[in-house]
Every structure is written in C-alpha cells, then in structure tokens.
C-alpha positions in Angstrom: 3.1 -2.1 20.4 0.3 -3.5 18.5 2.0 -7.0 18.4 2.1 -6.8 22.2 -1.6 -6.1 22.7 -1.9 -8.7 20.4 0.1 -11.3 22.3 -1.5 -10.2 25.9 -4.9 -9.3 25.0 -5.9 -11.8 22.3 -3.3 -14.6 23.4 -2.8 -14.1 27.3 0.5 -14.0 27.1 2.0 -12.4 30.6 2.7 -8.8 30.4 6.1 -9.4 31.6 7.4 -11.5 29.5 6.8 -9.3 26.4 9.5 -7.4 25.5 9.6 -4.9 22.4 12.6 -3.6 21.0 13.0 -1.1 18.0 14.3 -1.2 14.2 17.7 -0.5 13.6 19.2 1.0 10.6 22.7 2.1 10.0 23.3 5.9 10.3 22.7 8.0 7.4 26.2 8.6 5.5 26.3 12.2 5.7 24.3 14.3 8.6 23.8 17.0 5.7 20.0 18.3 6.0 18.0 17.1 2.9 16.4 19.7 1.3 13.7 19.0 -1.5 13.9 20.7 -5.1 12.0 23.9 -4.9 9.4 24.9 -7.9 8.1 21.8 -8.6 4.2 21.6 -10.0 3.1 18.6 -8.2 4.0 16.3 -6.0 6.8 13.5 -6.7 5.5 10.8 -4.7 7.4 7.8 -4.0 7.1 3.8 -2.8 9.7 1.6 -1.7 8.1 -1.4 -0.7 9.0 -4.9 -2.6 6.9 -5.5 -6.1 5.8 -8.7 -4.6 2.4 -10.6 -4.5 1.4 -7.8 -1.6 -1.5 -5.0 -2.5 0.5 -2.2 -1.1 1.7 -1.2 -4.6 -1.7 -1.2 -5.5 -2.6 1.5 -3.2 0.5 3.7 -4.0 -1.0 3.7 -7.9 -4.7 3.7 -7.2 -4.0 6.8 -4.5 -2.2 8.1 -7.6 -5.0 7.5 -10.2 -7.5 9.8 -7.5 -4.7 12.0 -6.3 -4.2 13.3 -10.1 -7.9 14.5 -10.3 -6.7 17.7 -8.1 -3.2 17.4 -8.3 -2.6 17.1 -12.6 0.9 17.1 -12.5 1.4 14.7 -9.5 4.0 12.0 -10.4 4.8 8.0 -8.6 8.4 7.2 -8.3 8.9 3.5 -7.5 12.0 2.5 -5.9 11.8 -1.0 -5.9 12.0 -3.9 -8.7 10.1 -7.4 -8.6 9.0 -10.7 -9.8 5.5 -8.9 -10.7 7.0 -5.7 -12.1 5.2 -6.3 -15.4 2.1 -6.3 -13.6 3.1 -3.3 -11.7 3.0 -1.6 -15.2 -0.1 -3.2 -16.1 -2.0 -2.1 -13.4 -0.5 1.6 -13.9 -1.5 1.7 -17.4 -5.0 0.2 -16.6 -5.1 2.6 -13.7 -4.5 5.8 -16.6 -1.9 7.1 -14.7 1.8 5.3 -17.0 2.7 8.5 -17.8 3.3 9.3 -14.5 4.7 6.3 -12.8 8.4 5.5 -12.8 9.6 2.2 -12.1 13.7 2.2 -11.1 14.8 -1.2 -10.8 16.6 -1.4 -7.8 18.0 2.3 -6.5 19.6 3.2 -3.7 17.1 4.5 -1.0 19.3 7.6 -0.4 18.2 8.1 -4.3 15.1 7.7 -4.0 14.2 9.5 -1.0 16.6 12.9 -2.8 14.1 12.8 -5.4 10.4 12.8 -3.9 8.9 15.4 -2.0 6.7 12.2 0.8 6.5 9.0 0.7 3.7 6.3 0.7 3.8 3.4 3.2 1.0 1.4 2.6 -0.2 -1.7 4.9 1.5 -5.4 3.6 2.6 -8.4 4.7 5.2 -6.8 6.8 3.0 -5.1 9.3 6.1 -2.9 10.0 8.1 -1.9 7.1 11.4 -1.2 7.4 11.6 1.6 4.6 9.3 3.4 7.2 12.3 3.4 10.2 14.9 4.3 6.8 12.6 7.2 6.0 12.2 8.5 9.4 16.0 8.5 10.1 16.5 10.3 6.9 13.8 12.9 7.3 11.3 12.1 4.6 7.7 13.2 5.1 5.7 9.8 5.4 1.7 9.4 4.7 1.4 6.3 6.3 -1.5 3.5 6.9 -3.2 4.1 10.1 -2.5 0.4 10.9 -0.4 -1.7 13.2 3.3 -0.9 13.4 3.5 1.8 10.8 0.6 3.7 13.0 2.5 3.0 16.4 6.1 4.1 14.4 5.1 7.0 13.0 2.8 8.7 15.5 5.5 10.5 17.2 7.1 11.7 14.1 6.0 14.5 11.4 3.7 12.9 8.8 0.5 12.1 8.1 -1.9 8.8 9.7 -4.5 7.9 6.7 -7.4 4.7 6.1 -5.0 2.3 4.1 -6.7 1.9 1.2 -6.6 4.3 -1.9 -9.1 7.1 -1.2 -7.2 7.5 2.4 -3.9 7.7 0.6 -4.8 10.1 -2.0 -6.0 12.2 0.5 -3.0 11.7 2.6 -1.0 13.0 -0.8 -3.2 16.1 -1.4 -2.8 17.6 2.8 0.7 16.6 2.6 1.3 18.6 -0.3 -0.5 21.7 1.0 1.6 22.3 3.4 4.9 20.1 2.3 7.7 22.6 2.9 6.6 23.0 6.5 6.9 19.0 6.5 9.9 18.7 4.9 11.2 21.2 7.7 9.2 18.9 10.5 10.9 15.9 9.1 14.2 17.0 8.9 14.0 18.4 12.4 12.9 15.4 13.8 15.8 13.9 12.3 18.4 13.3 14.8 15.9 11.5 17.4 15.3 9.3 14.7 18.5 8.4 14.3 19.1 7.3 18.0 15.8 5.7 18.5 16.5 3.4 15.6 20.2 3.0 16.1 22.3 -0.2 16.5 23.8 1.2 19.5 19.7 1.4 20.9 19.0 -1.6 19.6 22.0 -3.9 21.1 21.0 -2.0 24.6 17.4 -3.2 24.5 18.4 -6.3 23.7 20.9 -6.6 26.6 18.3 -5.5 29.1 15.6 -7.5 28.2 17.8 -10.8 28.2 19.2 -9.6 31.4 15.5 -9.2 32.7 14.4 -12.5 31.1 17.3 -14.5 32.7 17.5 -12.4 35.5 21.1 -11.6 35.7 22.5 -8.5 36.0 22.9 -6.4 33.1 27.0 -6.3 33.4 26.4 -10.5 34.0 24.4 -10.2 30.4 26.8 -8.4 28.9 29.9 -10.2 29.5 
C-alpha cells in the first residue's frame, strides 16, 4: 500500500492502473501449533534478514546493546550468513553485547523461528521483507519498523509497530516480552489467515484478475 500512494500521490500515476498483489510463501510443512520453550530468563530474540551492506543488522544489535540494560539475560540469534559477517561480529563486540549474539550461518527458518521467543524486522533496502510474510504464516511474534511495507503487512496481525531505529526496537523487545505468552498465543491464532492471505493459490488469483482487468478480458479469457 505504501508503494501505491507513492506511485499516485507523488508520481500521478492513475488510480486504476495500480494493482497490488500479496507475498507468497509456500505452506508451512506441518500445521502443528509452535509452541515456545517455557522458563526461559530472557528473551531469545532473533533476525533473519541478509548480513549485507544494509543497517538493519545494526539495529537488531544496537536494540540489543539497550534492551540488555533491563532485560540482563536477553540473547540475539542471527539466522542469516553474509559477505560482512566479520563485521557483524565486530560491531557486536564493540556494541558489548558478543556474549549474547549468535551468528548460524545459514539455518533453516523453521529453525530459527523454533528457537526465539519474537523476532526483529528492521527497515532495509527491501522495504518489504519477505522473512516478515514467513514469520506471519508461521506464527512468530514480530516487532517490526513502523515503515512502509512492514507497517502496512503487519498491522492486521499480532505484533508490535516501533520507530526503526534502535531505541524504538529495544523497546519493542521489552513490551513484547511482558506479555510474550499472550503473543505467542495471538500469533499462533492468527495463523491460518496468514497462510491464505500469503498463499500461491492467493497470489496466482490476484494475478489473474488484475491482468484480466488490465487487458480487459474476462477472467475465464485470462485464464485460459
């Protein structure tokens, strides 16, 4: 949506023929709930997004650095590797917070996401990341940057809007952890619409419709 306003606000493009049409992502492998491991003393927070030149990662361990005044035992699970991994260390250790960052090169999101009670989704380059549409469809709490696509993605769903810089995140961490069971329950609940508002099957029918529109042929024309 904010790519639209963009394109007939700033650019004057015609209402009309601006179409938007979701993320897909493939459907989770099993439609098991996820539960979270109970008893733990702080939060496990995780980031997924590429270690690339992009200051999201920056955020996720600078919200850490300030998150860890209140929270002592609060921990950063990175799920991604990078060309600018050492960095990523760097800034961690400069940052005082090594100890409680882990880097896994490469993991499997369904990994990741099993072992962190939210995750970060910072703004980047992307303006909509797709680990935001995975984590929604999987039923991970989000603290998310009140900015562009991640704002209009996650608004609808449990999780928390915050000023995308690392004060607003670390603040984002401490709320979401005051009350994370009850998000972990919201998430996980809100699970299933996920899954059809960023399905294939939603995705290939928004597609059809808008080039019917667009050509105006009829959708069983469009579809043949």
């Amino acid at each position: 949506e904010t790519l639209r306003r963009v394109l007939v606000d700033t650019l004057a493009v015609p209402t009309a023929k601006v179409h938007v049409v979701p993320y897909a992502v493939a459907p989770p492998a099993s439609t098991a709930e996820m539960r979270r491991p109970a008893g733990r003393p702080g939060p496990i927070v995780g980031y997924a997004g590429r270690l690339e030149s992009d200051r999201a990662w920056e955020i996720a361990i600078d919200a850490l650095a300030r998150a860890a005044k209140a929270l002592p035992q609060a921990h950063l699970t990175m799920g991604r590797s990078g060309p600018i991994a050492g960095l990523v260390r760097a800034h961690a250790r400069s940052a005082g917070v090594a100890e409680r960052t882990t880097l896994l090169a490469d993991a499997a999101l369904e990994e990741v996401f099993a072992g962190i009670d939210m995750l970060l989704v910072p703004g980047s380059f992307d303006g909509l990341p797709y680990v935001l549409v995975e984590a929604l469809v999987a039923g991970v709490p989000v603290v998310g940057a009140d900015a562009g696509g991640i704002a209009d993605t996650l608004a609808p769903y449990a999780g928390w809007l915050v000023p995308d810089d690392a004060t607003g995140f670390a603040a984002g961490i401490e709320e979401a952890w005051s009350g994370i069971d009850a998000a972990w329950d919201a998430a996980q609940g809100q699970r299933a619409t996920a899954a059809t508002v960023f399905s294939p099957r939603t995705l290939d029918a928004q597609l059809l419709e808008t080039y019917a529109r667009m050509s105006g042929e009829p959708l069983a024309a469009a579809t043949r």
